[in-house]
N, C-alpha and C positions, 0 to 999 in steps of 0.2 A: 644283683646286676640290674641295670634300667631297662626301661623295656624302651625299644627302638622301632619304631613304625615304619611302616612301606613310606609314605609321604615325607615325613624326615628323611630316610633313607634316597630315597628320589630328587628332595629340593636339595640336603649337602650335596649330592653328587653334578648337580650343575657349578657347583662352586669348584669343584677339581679343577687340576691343573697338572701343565706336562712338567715331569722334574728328569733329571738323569741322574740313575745310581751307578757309581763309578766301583768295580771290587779290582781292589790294588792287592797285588800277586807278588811273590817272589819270582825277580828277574834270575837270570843266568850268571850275574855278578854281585848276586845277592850278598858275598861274604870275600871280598875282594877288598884286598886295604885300602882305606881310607873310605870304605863306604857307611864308617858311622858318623863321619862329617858332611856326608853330602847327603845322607836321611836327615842331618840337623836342619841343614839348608832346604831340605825339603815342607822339614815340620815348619820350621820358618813361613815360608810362601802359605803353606796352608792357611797360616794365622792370619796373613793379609787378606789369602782370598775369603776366608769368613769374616773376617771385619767387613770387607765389602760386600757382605751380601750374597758373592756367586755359589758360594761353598758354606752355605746356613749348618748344614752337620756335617760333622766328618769325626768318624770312629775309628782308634785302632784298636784289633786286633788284636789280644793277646794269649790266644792258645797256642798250640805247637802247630796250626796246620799252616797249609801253604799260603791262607789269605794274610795280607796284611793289613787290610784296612778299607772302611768303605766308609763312602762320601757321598751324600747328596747334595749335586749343582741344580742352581737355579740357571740352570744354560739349557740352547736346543744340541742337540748331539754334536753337531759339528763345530761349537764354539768350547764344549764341555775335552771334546777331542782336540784342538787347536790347543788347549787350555794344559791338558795332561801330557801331550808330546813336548811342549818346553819346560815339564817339569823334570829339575836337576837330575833326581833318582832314575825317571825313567828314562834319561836321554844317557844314562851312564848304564843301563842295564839293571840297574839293582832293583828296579819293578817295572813288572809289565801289569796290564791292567785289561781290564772288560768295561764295557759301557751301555748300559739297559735303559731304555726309555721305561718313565712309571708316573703313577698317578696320584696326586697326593691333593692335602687341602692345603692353601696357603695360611699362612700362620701358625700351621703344625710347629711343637717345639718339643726338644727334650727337658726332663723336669727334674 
């Protein structure tokens, strides 16, 4: 492994920046008919909002527990929120969600 220095460690850390991690939950109507076309609809939107930029990653989930999936926006809390409450799934109950301010570098990517 590299060795990582106090000074390196000190100038990235002026590069950080605020992100918001979104963990998407099983809602109350999580298995309610017709809720595997409106998670379609969901995945859908996703795909737009990472084209655009707001939603850079977003992971599903797939073990047996109650998470369904997490996302990091490039939003401040309350646009990340505005953002997730007209999403189809949650506005039908099929997810509820949590939303964590976090610190990240820009141009992090998955590989």
């Amino acid at each position: 492994m590299a060795e990582i220095t106090d000074e390196y460690m000190k100038k990235m850390l002026t590069k950080s920046k605020t992100y918001c991690i979104v963990i998407l939950k099983e809602g109350p109507n999580s298995s309610v008919a017709g809720a595997k076309g409106v998670v379609w609809e969901h995945g859908r939107r996703n795909f737009v909002l990472r084209r655009e930029g707001v939603m850079p990653i977003v992971c599903r989930v797939s073990d047996d527990s109650y998470v369904s999936g997490v996302a990091i926006f490039d939003a401040s809390i309350d646009e990340t929120k505005k953002i997730m409450d007209e999403d189809p799934s949650v506005k039908a109950g099929i997810f509820v969600y949590e939303i964590h301010p976090c610190m990240s570098f820009p141009g992090d990517c998955l590989t």
